[in-house]
C-alpha angles and dihedrals in degrees: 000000000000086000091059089038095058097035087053086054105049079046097054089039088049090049087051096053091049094048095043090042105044112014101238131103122238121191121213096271102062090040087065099054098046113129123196089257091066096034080060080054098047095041132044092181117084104214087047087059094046088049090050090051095054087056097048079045102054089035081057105049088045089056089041096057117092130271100255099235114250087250078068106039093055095063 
């Protein structure tokens, strides 16, 4: 549950950067399926960028982590 909860949150702090920075909304799916080159697009901070990328990062590795199996979510 932590996993979803922290995943939700880099995804919803990485659509506020984008909207505040750039103007334009992005919805969860394409959020998911950024790459650097288009954080660079998106971005023309660096820090921004690198920020961006930490996100992507951090969305990635949550989708990445196995499905717990249904003996250890009833617990």
């Amino acid at each position: 549950m932590l996993f979803v909860r922290q995943r939700t949150a880099h995804i919803l702090s990485l659509q506020s950067m984008v909207c505040r920075c750039s103007g334009q909304r992005i919805s969860v799916n394409p959020i998911t399926q950024l790459t650097s080159a288009d954080t660079a697009a998106i971005f023309s901070d660096s820090q921004l960028g690198f920020t961006a990328r930490c996100h992507m990062e951090t969305i990635g590795l949550a989708y990445a982590l196995p499905q717990p199996t249904s003996a250890i979510s009833a617990f």
